[in-house]
C-alpha positions as CSV (number, residue, x, y, z in Angstrom):
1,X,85.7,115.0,99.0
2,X,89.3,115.5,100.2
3,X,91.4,117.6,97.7
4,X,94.0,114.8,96.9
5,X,91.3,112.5,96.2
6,X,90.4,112.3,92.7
7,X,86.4,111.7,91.7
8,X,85.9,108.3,89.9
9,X,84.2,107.7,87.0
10,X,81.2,105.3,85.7
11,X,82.0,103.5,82.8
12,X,79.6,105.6,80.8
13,X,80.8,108.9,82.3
14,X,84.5,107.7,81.3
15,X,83.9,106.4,78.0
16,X,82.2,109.5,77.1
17,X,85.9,111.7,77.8
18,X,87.2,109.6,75.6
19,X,84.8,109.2,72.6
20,X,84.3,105.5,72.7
21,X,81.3,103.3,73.6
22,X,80.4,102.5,77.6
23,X,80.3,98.8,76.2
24,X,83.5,98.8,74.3
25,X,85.3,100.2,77.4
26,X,83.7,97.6,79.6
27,X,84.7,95.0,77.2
28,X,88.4,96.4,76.9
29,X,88.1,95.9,80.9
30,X,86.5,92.5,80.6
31,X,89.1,91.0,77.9
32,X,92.0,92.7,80.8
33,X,93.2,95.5,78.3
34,X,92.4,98.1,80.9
35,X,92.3,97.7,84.3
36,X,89.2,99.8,86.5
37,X,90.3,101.6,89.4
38,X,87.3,100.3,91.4
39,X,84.9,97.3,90.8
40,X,82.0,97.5,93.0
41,X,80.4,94.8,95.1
42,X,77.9,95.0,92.5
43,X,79.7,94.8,89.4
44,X,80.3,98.2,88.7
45,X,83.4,99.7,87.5
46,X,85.1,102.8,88.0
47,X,87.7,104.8,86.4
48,X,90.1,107.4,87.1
49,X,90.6,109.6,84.7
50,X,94.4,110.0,85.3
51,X,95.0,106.2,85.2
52,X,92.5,105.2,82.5
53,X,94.4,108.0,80.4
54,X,97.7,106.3,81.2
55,X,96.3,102.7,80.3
56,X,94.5,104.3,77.0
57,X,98.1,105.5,76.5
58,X,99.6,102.2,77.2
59,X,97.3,100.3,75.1
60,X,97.6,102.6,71.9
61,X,101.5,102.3,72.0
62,X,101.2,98.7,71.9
63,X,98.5,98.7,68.8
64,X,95.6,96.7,70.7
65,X,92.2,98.0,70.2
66,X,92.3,99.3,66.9
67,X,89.8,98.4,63.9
């Protein structure tokens, strides 16, 4: 892998860094709160970890998510 290419994330792989379900990060994709970097021909998503922290960023500022 090229060195300005970042490695992408699976959902579980991505939800683990930040402590939170794979399903509730999936659904946060599904419901458009967060946008995945990738969605695979099969359905699979993938994250970057710099953007996903952005959007996690993004979506705590605005107050969505929380319980």
């Amino acid at each position: 892998m090229a060195e300005d290419q970042e490695e992408l994330l699976t959902t579980a792989q991505a939800a683990k860094v930040f402590g939170i379900n794979r399903t509730t990060l999936g659904r946060y994709a599904r419901d458009g709160l967060l946008k995945p970097t990738v969605v695979l021909p099969s359905g699979h998503l993938r994250w970057s970890l710099e953007d996903l922290r952005r959007q996690m960023q993004a979506l705590r500022e605005r107050g969505a998510g929380e319980t």
